[in-house]
C-alpha positions as CSV (number, residue, x, y, z in Angstrom):
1,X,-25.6,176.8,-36.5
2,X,-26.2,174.6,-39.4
3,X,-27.2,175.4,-43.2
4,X,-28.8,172.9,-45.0
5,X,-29.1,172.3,-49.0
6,X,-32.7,171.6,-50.7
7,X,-32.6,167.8,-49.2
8,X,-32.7,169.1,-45.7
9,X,-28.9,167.7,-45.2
10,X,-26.3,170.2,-43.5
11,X,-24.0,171.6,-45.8
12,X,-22.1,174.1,-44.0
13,X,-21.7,174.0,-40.0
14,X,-20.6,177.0,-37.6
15,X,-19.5,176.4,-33.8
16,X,-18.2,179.0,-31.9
17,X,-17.6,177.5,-28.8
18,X,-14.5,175.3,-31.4
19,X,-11.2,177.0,-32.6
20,X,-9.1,176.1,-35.5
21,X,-10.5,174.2,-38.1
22,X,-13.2,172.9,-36.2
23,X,-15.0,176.6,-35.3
24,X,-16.6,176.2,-39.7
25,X,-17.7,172.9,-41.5
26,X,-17.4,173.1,-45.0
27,X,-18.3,171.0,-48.0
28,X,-15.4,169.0,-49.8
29,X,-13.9,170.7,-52.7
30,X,-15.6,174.1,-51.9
31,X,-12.8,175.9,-52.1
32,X,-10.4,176.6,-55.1
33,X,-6.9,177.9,-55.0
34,X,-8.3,181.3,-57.1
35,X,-10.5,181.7,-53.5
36,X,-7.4,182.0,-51.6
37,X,-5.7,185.4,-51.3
38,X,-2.4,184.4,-50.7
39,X,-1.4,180.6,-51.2
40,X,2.3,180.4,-51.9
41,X,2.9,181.0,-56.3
42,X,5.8,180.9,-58.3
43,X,7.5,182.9,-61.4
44,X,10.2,181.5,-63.5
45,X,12.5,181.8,-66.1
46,X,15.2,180.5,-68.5
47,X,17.6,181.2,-71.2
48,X,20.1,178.7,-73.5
49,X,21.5,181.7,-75.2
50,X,25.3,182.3,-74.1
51,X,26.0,185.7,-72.2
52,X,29.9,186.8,-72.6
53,X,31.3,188.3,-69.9
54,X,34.1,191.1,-71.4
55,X,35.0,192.7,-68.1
56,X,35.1,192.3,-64.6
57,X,32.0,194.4,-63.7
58,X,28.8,192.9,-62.3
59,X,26.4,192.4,-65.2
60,X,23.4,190.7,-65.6
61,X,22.9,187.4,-66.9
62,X,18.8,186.9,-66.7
63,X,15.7,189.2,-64.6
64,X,12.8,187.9,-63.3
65,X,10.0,189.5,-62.1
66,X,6.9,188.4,-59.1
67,X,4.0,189.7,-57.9
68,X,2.8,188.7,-54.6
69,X,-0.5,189.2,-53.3
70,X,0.0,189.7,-50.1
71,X,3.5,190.4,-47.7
72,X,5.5,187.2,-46.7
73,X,8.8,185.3,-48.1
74,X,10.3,185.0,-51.9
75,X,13.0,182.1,-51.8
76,X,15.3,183.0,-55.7
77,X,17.1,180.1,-56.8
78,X,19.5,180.9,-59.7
79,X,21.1,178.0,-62.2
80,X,24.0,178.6,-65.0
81,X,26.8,177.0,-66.4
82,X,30.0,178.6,-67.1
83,X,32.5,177.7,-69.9
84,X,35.5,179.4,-69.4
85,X,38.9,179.5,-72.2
86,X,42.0,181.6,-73.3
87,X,42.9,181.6,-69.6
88,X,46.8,181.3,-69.5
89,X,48.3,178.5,-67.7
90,X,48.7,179.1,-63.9
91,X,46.9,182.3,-63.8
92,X,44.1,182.5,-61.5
93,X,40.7,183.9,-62.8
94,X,37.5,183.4,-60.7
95,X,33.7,184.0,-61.9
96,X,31.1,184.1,-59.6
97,X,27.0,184.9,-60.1
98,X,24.4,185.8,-57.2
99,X,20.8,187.0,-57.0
100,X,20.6,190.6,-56.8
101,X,17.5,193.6,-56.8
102,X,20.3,195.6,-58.5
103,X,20.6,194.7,-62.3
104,X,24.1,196.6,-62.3
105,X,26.6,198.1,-60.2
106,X,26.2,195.6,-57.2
107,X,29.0,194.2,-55.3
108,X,29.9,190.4,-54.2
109,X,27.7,189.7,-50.9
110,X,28.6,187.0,-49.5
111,X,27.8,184.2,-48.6
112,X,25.7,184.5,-51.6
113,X,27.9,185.2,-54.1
114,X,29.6,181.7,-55.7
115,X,32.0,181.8,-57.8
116,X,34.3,179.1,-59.6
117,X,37.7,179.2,-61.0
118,X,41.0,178.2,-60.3
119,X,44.0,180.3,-58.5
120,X,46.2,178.4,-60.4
121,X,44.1,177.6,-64.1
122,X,45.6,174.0,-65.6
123,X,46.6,173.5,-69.0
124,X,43.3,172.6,-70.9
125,X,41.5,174.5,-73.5
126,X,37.8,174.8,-72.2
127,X,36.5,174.6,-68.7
128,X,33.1,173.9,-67.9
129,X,31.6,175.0,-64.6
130,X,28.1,174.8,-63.0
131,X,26.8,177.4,-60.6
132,X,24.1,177.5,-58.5
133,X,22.8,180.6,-55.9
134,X,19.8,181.0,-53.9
135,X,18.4,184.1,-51.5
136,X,15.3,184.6,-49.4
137,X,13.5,188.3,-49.0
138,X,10.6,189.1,-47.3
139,X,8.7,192.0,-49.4
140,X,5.3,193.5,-49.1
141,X,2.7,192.9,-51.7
142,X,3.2,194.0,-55.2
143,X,6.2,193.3,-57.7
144,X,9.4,192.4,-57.1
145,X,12.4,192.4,-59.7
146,X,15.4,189.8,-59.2
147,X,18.5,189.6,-61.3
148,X,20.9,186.9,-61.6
149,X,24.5,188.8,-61.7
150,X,27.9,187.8,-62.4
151,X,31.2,189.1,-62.6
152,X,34.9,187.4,-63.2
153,X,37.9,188.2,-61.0
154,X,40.2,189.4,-64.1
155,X,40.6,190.9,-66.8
156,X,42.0,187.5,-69.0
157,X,40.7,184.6,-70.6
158,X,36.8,184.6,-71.8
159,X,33.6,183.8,-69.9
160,X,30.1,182.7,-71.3
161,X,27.2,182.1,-69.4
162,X,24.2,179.5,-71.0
163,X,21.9,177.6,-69.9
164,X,20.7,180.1,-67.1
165,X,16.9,180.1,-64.9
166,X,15.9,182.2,-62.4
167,X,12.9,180.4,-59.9
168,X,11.1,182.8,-57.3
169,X,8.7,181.3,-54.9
170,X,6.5,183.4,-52.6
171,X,5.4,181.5,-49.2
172,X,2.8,183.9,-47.2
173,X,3.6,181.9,-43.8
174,X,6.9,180.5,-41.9
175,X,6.9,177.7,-39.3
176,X,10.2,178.0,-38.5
177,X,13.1,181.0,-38.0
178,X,13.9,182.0,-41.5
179,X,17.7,183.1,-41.1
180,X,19.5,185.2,-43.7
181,X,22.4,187.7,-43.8
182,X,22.0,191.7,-43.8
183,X,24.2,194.6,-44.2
184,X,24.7,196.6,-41.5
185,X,21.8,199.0,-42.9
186,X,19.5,196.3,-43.1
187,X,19.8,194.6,-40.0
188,X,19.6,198.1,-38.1
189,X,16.1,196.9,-38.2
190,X,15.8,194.2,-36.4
191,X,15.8,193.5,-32.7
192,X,18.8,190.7,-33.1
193,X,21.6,190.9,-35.3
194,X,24.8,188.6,-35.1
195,X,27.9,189.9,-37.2
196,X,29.4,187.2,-39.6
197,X,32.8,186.2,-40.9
198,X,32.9,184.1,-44.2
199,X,35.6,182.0,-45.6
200,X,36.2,184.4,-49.4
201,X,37.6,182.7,-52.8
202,X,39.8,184.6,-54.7
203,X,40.8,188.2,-55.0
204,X,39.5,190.5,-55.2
205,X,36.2,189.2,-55.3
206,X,37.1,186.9,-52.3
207,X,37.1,189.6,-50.0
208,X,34.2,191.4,-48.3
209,X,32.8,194.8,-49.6
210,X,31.1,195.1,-46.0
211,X,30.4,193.0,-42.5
212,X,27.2,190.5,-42.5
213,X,24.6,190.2,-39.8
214,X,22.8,187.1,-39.5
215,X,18.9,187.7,-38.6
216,X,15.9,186.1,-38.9
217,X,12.8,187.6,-41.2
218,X,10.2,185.8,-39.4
219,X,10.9,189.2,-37.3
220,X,9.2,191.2,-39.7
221,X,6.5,189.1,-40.6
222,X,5.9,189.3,-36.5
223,X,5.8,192.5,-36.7
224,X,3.7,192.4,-39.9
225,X,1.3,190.7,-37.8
226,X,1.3,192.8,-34.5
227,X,0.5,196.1,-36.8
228,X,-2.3,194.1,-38.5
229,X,-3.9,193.3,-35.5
230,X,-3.3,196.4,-34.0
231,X,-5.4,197.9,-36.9
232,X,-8.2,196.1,-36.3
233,X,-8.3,196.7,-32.6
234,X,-8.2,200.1,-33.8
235,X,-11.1,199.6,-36.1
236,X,-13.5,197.6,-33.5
237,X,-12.8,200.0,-31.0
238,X,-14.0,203.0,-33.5
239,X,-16.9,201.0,-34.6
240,X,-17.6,199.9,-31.0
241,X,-17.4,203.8,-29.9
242,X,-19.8,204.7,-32.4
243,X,-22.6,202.0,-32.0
244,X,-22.4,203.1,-28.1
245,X,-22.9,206.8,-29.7
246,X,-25.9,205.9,-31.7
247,X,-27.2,204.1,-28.5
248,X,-26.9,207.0,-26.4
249,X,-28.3,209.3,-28.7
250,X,-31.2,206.9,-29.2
251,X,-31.8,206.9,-25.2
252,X,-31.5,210.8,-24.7
């Protein structure tokens, strides 16, 4: 079927017997990004301001928050640079950041959580340090909340944070396995889950606070997909039962 604009030439062509992007003909430029309900997007944010660490309890450096239109994949990147002084010679002092829903009171994950530092600190006065930390979810649609957390390994010298961003990037689609690393809560819900050893930095932040499962979220947006299909097999077949019920009604 063809539709045709006021000069009799086809605009728009429709071909069931073709699949893909050959099944609907379209004009060139017809449609817009805002016509698309879930094309990948992005949030960000950044600070210069210096955060001071005082202690060695997981704070937060920078938030950031996305809203996704639709469920799929958020890849967080997070950036800082540490400068780091007063540490006494040889002692060993660590500081390490990752991405975390948890604006307080989370733990090192690893291998997320990267840290710098020195087990032995040399004789200078300031150290300067770049850090860098990424994580992929997969979330439903709606708003998400990501923090960019740190912590040092002692309670000596002084730490300050600047120059920190925080990039989220939602993708509605994979073409690929998407692998990341679970707690053992988490990856209770998928179907395969392989347990992980990781090489730590320093104490005690070196160590890990619970075993890691490797698994792949393209799992749930699988199973995303199944339980929308499902649902409109569900839906046809209701709206098939009731056209045959009008029919038969009709015929009595």
């Amino acid at each position: 079927m063809h539709l045709h604009d006021s000069d009799g030439s086809p605009v728009v062509a429709f071909d069931t017997r073709s699949s893909g992007t050959g099944a609907v003909t379209l004009p060139e430029g017809s449609i817009h990004s805002l016509d698309i309900a879930n094309e990948p997007g992005i949030s960000a944010t950044l600070g210069s301001a210096g955060h001071h660490l005082n202690d060695y309890t997981m704070t937060t450096i920078s938030s950031l928050e996305i809203t996704i239109p639709a469920s799929g994949y958020i890849v967080v990147d997070g950036h800082c640079y540490l400068t780091i002084w007063s540490v006494p010679t040889g002692s060993s002092l660590f500081a390490g950041v990752q991405i975390s829903e948890s604006p307080v009171g989370s733990t090192p994950t690893h291998p997320y959580y990267q840290q710098v530092g020195f087990s032995k600190f040399p004789d200078v006065g300031t150290t300067r340090l770049h850090v860098t930390t990424q994580r992929t979810y997969y979330k439903s649609a709606g708003s998400h909340v990501f923090n960019l957390v740190w912590q040092k390994s002692a309670d000596l010298g002084f730490v300050v944070a600047y120059n920190h961003f925080i990039t989220a990037t939602y993708f509605p689609t994979s073409y690929g396995s998407v692998s990341t690393f679970a707690t053992s809560s988490e990856a209770g819900g998928f179907e395969s889950a392989e347990l992980q050893s990781f090489q730590g930095g320093s104490e005690p932040d070196g160590q890990l606070s619970e075993p890691m499962y490797r698994v792949d979220l393209r799992e749930l947006e699988l199973r995303a997909a199944r339980a929308h299909a499902e649902a409109e097999r569900a839906q046809r077949e209701l709206l098939e039962a009731q056209v045959r019920e009008r029919g038969e009604q009709v015929g009595r």
